[in-house]
C-alpha positions in Angstrom: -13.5 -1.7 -8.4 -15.7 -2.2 -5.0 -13.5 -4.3 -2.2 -15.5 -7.2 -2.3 -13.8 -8.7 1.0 -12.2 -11.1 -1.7 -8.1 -11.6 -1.3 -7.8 -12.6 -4.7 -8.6 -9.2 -6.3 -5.6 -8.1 -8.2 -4.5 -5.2 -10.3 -1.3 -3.5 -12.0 -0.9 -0.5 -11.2 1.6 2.2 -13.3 2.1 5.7 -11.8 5.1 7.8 -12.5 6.2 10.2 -9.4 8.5 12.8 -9.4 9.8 15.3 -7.1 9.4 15.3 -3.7 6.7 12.4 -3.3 9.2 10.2 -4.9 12.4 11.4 -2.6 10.1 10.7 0.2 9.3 7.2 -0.7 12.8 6.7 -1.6 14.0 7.8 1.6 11.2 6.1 3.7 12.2 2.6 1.9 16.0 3.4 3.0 15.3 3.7 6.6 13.2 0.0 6.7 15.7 -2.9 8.1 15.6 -4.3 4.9 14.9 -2.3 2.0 12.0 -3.3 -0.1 11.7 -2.6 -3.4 10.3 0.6 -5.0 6.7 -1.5 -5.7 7.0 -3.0 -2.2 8.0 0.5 -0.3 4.4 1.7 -2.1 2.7 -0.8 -1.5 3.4 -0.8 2.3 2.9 2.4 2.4 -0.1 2.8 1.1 -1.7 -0.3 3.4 -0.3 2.4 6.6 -3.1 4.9 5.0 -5.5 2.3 4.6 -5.6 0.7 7.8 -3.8 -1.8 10.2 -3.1 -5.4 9.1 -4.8 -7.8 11.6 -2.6 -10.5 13.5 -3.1 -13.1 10.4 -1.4 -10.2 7.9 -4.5 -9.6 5.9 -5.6 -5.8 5.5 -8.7 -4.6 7.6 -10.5 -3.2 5.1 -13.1 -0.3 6.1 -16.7 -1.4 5.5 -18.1 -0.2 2.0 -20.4 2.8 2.2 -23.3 3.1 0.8 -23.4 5.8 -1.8 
């Protein structure tokens, strides 16, 4: 799926994680003021790798690339 600039895009996503990636996350999502869920703690973390939210809350998204 291509980010179409759309907000309403929308998927389920099922991954299993075990080891250390999971003790990370868990540990990560235990240091937050208040603890966000396991989908949440993910969620967040993976919008960090993405890129910055701007002041309105909504993900900057990198421009597409052409391939």
């Amino acid at each position: 799926m291509h980010n179409t600039g759309r907000t309403e895009a929308r998927g389920d996503v099922r991954l299993q994680l075990d080891g250390p990636l999971f003790i990370s996350i868990e540990n990560w999502r235990r240091t937050q003021p208040k603890i966000p869920s396991r989908a949440e703690a993910i969620r967040l973390l993976v919008e960090r790798g993405l890129g910055e939210r701007d002041q309105g809350g909504s993900l900057q998204a990198e421009p597409e690339r052409a391939s």
